[in-house]
N, C-alpha and C positions, 0 to 999 in steps of 0.2 A: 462449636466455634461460631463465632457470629457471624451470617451474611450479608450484613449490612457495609456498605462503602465508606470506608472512613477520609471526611476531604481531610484532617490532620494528620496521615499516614505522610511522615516525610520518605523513610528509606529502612530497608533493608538489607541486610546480605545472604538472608534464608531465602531461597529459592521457594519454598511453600508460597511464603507470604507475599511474594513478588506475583504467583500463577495467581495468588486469594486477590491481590487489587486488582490487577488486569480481567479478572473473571467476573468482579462484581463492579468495576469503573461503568457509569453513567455511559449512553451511546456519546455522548458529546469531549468524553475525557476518550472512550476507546477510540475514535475516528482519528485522533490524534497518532494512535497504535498505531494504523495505516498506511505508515512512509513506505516509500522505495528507493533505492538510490538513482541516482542519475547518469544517465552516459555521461562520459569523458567528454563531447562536445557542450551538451548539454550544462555539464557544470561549471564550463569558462564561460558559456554565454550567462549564465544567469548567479553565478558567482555563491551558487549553493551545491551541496552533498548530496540533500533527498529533499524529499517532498512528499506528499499525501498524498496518494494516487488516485484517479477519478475515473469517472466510464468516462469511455473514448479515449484517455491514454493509451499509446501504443506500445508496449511492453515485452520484455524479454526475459525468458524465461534464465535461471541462471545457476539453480539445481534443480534435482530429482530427473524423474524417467523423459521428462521432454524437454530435457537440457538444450540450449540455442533455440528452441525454437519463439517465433514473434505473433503477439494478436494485436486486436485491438479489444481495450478492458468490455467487457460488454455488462458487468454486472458489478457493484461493489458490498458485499452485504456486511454491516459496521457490528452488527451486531455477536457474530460469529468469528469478525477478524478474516474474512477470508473473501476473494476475489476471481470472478471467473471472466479466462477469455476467449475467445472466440477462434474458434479452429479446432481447440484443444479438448477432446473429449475419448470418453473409455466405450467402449463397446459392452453392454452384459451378457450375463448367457443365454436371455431369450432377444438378440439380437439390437435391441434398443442401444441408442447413443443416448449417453450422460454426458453434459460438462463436468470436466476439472475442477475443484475449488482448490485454489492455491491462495497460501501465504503471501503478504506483499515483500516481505524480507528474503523471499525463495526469486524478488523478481527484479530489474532494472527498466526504468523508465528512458522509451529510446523518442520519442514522442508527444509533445504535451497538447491536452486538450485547454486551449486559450479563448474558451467562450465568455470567459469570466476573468474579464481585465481584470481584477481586485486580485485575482489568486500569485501573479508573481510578474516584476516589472524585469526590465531586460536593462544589464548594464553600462548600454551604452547612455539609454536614458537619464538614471541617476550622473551619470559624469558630466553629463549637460550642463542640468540644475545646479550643480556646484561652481 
């Protein structure tokens, strides 16, 4: 099977070929991959469901084994699709702590890192200008 990216890949409904784009998608199509959904307050102030998650988002975990628990993102690796936060780490059996890599889909954003006016305007804003 071929590993190459195909950009004319509209759609599928075979689960294979949906893991084959997302495995072989450019860092620049996976980063896309990367949403989270947004708290309840979060989504009336800004009038969206998710968003792309960033380091320094502060995040809530929302399955697996550290269910409710909150970091702040401390790593985002685009390549892997997976995201580590700060607090949340395993212990081995020669005593070393590892961080977590978690899913951004396993996580909610409670928190945004707004360093980067461009990334999302607040809606009180836009009613303004109108």
């Amino acid at each position: 099977m071929n590993k190459e990216f195909s950009k004319h890949w509209k759609k599928s409904k075979q689960p294979r070929k949906k893991r084959k784009y997302a495995a072989n998608a450019p860092l620049h199509i996976k980063r896309k991959m990367l949403s989270s959904n947004l708290s309840k307050d979060l989504r009336k102030k800004y009038s969206k469901r998710s968003l792309v998650i960033k380091k320094g988002d502060v995040a809530k975990i929302m399955r697996g084994k550290f269910k409710n628990k909150q970091g702040k993102v401390i790593n985002v690796d685009i390549k892997r699709c997976k995201v580590t936060i700060e607090g949340i780490t395993i212990t081995k059996v020669d005593g070393s702590k590892v961080p977590v890599k978690m899913h951004p889909s396993n996580l909610q954003i409670i928190e945004l890192n707004l360093d980067d006016k461009k990334r999302i305007k607040e809606k009180n804003n836009q009613e303004e200008k109108k």
